[in-house]
C-alpha positions as CSV (number, residue, x, y, z in Angstrom):
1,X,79.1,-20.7,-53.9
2,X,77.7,-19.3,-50.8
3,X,73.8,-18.2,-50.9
4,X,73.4,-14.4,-50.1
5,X,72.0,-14.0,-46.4
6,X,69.2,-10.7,-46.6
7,X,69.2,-8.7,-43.7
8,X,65.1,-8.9,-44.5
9,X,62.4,-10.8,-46.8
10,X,59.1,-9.3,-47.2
11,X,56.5,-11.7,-48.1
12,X,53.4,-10.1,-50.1
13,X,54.5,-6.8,-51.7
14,X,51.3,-5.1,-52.1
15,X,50.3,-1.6,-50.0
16,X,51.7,-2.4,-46.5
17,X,55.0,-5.1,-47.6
18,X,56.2,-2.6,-50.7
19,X,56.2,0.6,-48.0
20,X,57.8,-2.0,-45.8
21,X,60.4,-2.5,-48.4
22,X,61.0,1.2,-49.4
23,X,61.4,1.8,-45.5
24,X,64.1,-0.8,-44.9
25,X,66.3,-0.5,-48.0
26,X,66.4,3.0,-47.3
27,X,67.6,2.5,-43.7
28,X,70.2,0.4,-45.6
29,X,68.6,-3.2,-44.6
30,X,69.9,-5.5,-47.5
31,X,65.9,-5.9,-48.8
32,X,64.2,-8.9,-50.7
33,X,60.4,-8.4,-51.6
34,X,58.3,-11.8,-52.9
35,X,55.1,-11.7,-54.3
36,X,52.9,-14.6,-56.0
37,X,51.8,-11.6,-58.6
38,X,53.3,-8.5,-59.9
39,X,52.2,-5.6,-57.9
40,X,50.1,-3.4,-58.0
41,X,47.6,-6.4,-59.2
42,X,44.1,-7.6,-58.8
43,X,44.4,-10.0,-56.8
44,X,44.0,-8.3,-53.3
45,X,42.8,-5.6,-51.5
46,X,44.7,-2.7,-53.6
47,X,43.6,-2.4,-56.7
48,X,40.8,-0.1,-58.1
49,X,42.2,3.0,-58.6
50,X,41.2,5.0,-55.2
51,X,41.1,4.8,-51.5
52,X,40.1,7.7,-49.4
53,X,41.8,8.8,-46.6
54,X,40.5,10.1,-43.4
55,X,41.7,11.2,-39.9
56,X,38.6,12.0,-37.4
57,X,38.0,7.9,-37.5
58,X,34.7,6.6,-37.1
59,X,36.1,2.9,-36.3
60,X,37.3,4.4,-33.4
61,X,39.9,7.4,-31.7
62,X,42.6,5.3,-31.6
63,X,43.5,5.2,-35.5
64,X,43.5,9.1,-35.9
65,X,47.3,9.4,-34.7
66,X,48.4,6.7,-37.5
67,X,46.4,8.1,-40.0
68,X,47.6,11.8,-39.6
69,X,51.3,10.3,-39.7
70,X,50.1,8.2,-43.1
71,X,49.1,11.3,-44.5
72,X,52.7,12.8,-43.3
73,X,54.4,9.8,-45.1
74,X,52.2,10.2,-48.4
75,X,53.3,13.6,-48.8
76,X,56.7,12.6,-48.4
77,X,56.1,10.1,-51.2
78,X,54.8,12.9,-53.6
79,X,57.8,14.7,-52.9
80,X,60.1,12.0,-53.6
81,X,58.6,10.6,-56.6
82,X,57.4,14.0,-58.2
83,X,53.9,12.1,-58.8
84,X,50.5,13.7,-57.3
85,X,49.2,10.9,-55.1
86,X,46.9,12.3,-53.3
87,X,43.8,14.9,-54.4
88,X,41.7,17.1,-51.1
89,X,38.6,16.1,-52.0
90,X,37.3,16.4,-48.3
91,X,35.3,13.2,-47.0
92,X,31.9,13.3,-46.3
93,X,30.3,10.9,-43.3
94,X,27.1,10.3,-42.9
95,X,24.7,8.8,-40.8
96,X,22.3,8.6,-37.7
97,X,23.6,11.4,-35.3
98,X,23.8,8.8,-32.5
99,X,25.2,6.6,-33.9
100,X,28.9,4.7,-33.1
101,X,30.6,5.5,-36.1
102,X,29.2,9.5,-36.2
103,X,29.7,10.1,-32.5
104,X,33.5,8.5,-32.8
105,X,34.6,11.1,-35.7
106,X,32.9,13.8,-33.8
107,X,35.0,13.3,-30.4
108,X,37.9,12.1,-32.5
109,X,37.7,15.1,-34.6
110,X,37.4,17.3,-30.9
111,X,40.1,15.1,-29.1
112,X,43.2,15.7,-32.4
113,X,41.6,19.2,-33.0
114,X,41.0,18.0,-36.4
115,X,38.7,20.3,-39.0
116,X,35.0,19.0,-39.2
117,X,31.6,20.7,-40.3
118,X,29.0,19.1,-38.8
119,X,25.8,19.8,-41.2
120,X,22.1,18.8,-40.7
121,X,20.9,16.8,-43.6
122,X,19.1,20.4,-45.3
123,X,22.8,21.6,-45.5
124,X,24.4,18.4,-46.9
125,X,21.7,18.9,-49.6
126,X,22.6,22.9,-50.3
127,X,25.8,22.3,-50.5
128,X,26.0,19.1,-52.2
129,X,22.6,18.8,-54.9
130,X,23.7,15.6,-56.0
131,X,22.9,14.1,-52.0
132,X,19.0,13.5,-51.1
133,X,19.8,13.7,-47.4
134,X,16.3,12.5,-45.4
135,X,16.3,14.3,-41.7
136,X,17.2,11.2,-40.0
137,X,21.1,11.4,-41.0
138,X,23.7,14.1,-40.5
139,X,27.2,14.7,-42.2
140,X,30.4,15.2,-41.1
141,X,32.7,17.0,-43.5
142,X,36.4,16.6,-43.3
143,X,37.6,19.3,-45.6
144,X,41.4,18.3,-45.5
145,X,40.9,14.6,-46.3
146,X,40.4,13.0,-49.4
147,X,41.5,10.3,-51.3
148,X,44.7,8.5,-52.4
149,X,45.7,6.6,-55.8
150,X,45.9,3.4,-54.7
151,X,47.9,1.9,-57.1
152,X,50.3,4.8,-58.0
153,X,51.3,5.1,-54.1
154,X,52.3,1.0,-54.4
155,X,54.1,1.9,-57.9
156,X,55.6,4.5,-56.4
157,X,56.7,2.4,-53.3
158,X,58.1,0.0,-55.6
159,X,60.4,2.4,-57.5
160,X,61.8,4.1,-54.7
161,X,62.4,0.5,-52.9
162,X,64.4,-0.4,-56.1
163,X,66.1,2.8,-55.9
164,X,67.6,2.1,-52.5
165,X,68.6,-1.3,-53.3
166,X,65.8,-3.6,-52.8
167,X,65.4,-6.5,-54.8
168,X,61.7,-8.0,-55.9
169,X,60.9,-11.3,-57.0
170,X,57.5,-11.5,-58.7
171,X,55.1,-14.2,-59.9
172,X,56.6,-16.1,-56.9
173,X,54.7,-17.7,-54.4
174,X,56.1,-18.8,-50.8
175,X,55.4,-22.2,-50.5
176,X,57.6,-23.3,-46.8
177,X,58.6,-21.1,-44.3
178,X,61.0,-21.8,-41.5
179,X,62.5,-19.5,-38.7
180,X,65.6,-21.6,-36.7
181,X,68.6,-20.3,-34.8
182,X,67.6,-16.3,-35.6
183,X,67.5,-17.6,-39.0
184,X,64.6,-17.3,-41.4
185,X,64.7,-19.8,-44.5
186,X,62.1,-18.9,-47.6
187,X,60.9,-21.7,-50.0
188,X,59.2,-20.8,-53.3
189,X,58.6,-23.5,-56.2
190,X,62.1,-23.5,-57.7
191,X,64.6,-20.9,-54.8
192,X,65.7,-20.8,-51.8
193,X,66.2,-17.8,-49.8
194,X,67.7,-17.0,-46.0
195,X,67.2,-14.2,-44.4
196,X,68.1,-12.9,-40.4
197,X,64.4,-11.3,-40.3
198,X,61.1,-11.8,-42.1
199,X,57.8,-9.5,-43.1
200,X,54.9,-11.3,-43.8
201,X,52.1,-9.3,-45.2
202,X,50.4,-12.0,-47.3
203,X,46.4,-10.2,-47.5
204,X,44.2,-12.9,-47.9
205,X,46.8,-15.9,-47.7
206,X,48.5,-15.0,-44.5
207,X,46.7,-17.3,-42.3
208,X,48.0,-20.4,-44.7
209,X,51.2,-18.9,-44.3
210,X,51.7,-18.3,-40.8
211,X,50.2,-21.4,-39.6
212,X,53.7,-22.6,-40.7
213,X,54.8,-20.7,-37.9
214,X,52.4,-22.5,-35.5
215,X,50.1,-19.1,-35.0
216,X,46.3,-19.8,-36.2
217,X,44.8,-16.1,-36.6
218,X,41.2,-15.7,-37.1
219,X,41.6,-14.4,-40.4
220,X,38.5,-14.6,-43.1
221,X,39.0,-13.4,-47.1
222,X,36.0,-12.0,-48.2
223,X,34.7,-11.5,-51.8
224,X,34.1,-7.6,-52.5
225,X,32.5,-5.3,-55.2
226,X,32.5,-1.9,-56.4
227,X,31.8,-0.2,-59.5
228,X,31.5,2.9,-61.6
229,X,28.2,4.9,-62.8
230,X,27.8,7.4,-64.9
231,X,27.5,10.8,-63.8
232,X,26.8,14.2,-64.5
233,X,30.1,16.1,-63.9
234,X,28.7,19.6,-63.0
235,X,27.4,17.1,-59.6
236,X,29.8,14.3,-59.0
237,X,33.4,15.9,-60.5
238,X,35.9,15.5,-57.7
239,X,36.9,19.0,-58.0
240,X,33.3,20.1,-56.2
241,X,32.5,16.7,-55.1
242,X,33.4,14.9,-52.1
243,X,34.9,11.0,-51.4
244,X,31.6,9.6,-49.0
245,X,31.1,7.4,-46.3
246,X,27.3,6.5,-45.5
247,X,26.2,4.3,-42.7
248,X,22.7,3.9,-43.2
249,X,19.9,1.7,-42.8
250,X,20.7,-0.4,-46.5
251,X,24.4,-0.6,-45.4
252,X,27.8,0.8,-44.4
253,X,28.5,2.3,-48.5
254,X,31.2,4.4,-49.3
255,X,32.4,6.3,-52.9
256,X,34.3,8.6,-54.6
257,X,33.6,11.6,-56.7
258,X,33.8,11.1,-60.5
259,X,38.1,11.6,-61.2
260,X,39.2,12.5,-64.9
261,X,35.8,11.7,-66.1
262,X,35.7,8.3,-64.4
263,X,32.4,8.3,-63.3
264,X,31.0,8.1,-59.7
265,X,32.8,5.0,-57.8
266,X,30.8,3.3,-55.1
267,X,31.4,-0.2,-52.8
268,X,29.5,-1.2,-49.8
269,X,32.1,-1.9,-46.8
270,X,29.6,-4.4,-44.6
271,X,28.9,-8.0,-45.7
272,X,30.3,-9.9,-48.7
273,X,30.6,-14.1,-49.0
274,X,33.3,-15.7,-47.7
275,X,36.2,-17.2,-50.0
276,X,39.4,-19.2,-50.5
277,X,41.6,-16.7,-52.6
278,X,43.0,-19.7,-54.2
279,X,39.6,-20.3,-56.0
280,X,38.2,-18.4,-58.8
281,X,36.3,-15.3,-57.4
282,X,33.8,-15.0,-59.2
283,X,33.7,-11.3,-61.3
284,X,31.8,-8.4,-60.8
285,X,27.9,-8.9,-62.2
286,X,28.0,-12.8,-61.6
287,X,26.1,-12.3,-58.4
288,X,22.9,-10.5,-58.7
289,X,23.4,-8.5,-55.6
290,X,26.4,-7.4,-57.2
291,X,24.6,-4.2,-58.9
292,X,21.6,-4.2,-57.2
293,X,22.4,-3.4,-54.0
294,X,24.7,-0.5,-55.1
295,X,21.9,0.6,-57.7
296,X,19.4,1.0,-54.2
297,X,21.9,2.8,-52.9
298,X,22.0,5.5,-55.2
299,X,18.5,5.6,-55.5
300,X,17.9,6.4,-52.2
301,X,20.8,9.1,-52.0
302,X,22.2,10.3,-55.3
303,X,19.1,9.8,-57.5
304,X,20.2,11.0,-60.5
305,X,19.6,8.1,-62.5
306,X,23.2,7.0,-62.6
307,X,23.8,4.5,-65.1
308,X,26.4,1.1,-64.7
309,X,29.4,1.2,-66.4
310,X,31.3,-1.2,-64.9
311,X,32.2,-3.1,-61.6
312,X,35.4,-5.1,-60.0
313,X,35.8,-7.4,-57.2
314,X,38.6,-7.3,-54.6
315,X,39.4,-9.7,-51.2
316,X,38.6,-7.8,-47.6
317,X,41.0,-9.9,-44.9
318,X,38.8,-9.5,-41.7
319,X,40.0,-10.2,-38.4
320,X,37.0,-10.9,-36.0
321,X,37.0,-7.3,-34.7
322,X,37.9,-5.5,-37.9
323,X,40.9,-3.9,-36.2
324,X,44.2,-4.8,-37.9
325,X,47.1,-7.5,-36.5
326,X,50.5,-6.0,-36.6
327,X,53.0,-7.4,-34.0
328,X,56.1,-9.4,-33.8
329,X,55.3,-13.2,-33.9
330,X,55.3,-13.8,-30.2
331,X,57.9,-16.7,-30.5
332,X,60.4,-15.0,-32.9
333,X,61.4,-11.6,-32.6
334,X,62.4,-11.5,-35.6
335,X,59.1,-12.0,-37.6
336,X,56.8,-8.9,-38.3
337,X,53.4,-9.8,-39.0
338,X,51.0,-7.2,-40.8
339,X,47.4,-8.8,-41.3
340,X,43.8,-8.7,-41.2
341,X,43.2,-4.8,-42.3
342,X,39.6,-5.3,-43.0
343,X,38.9,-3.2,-45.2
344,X,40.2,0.1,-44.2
345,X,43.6,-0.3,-44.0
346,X,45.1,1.0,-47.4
347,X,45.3,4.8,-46.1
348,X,47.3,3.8,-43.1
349,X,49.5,1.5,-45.3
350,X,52.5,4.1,-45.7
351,X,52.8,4.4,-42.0
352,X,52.2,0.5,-41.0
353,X,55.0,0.2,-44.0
354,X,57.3,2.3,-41.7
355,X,56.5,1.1,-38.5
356,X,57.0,-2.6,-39.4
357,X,61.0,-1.6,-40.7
358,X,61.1,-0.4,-37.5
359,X,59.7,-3.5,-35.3
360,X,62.2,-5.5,-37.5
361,X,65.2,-2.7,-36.9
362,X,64.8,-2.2,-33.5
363,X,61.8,-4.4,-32.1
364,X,59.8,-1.5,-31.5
365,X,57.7,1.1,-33.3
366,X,57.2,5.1,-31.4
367,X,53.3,4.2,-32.7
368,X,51.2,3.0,-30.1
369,X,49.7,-0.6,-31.9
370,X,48.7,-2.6,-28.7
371,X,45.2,-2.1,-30.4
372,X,46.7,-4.5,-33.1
373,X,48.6,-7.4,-30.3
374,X,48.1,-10.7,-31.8
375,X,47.6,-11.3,-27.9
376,X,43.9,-9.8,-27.9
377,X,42.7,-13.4,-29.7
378,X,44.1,-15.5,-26.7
């Protein structure tokens, strides 16, 4: 019996290779999806709950146009699926007023026209009693931003990809790739699968992957933490609360407002010890940094006596520059490669999920992503 030929494989369906999915079997591509887990799962950068979304971009002007069609694309996913997906919180940034990451959401924010108050640190505090602003720092409030449910935007992903005809294959990892003749052939412990183009969007074990295809990326998996606290709801409840962003002299932190009772969420973004996903990551609390440096954090801005409840790890992919890799693989046109998101890449996933069916549809995307050319690391 003849082996079915896929139009496309997607290898790693988590936030950018299940919109991936959705996008090509609804353009009618004939759609397989393998994962080594069962997404959504916590075993790479997705999981968690949250992920704020923001346009006026303090890593720089040239994300705001993919962001603001992410945010396009996630409304279009709350319309498909009936589920709410995203809540306006607003996102607050703060941080030196001369510094990088400030002075890039304030052109950014001028350049796209994009709604911003820009509030000394006496206003943050009026408005927000739960913030001890010092005068040093300033905030920039995005009031139509917010923040995304993580893993109900990849469930959601997942069922409308079914929907359209897309077959996934989980708790199945890729161990051998080969491209040959326009072909792509996909080897996991026990199948075989062929394929005329291939996805890979692997997280934290695409570098081990695509050295198969002769490309060494400068990719490095990073261990990550975040956790819940306590918190007084008439202060933190994301209905009067903002999702946060601090760059400050302790660290880059960010955080979300306490949702449903949660509890206040917050993660640093900088630093973080280096890992092989394959190994065990050791769990939130086994380092003593772990709460410590989180606990410092609200002491010195939200001091309200905020009490642990509890944390979770996750895996960063970093590229050396923090910006993302996606591209075709410069040797086969018919590989799409979506790596190295750093960090900040969920919110832009429904977008970079789009623009990758189209790279593998038509070998180009109407997004500008030279930012993101393999070529940079040459």
């Amino acid at each position: 019996m003849e082996q079915k030929i896929y139009d496309v494989i997607v290898i790693g369906a988590g936030s950018m290779g299940m919109a991936a999915g959705y996008f090509l079997a609804k353009s009618g591509k004939s759609t397989l999806l393998l994962d080594s887990f069962n997404p959504p799962h916590n075993k790479g950068s997705h999981h968690g709950d949250t992920r704020i979304i923001r346009y006026a971009y303090g890593e720089g002007a040239e994300y705001v146009p993919l962001a603001l069609k992410a945010q396009e694309l996630w409304n279009d996913l709350e319309k498909a699926t009936g589920k709410q997906l995203f809540l306006q919180t607003g996102v607050l940034n703060v941080g030196p007023e001369q510094s990088d990451f400030i002075q890039n959401i304030i052109s950014s924010s001028e350049t796209y026209s994009l709604p911003l108050d820009v509030l000394d640190s006496n206003e943050v505090n009026r408005r927000w009693p739960g913030i001890s602003l010092s005068n040093e720092y300033i905030g920039c409030f995005e009031p139509t931003s917010g923040v995304l449910k993580c893993e109900e935007c990849i469930e959601a992903y997942r069922e409308l990809a079914i929907k359209h005809g897309a077959e996934i294959l989980t708790n199945s990892r890729v161990k051998e790739i080969k491209v040959h003749d326009n072909r792509v052939t996909i080897k996991t412990e026990n199948l075989m699968f062929h394929a005329k183009s291939l996805v890979v969007s692997a997280g934290a074990w695409s570098k081990e992957l695509l050295s198969q295809l002769d490309l060494n990326l400068p990719l490095e998996p990073v261990r990550k933490t975040f956790a819940w606290f306590e918190a007084d709801e008439n202060l933190y409840n994301h209905k009067h609360f903002p999702a946060f962003t601090f760059e400050t002299a302790q660290g880059l932190h960010y955080g979300f407002p306490s949702i449903d009772g949660a509890g206040l969420k917050v993660g640093r973004h900088d630093g973080g010890e280096k890992i092989n996903p394959d190994n065990a990551i050791p769990g939130f609390g086994e380092l003593p940094e772990d709460e410590t440096d989180l606990v410092q954090f609200l002491n010195a801005f939200m001091p309200q006596n905020q009490k642990l409840k509890y944390g979770k790890t996750c895996i960063y992919t970093l590229t050396p520059d923090e910006d993302f890799i996606i591209d075709l693989h410069p040797n086969y046109p018919n590989v799409a490669i979506a790596s190295g998101f750093s960090g900040h890449g969920f919110k832009f996933s429904s977008a970079v999920g789009q623009l990758l069916a189209e790279l593998i549809i038509s070998g180009k995307t109407e997004q500008d992503i030279s930012l993101f050319s393999i070529n940079r690391f040459n």
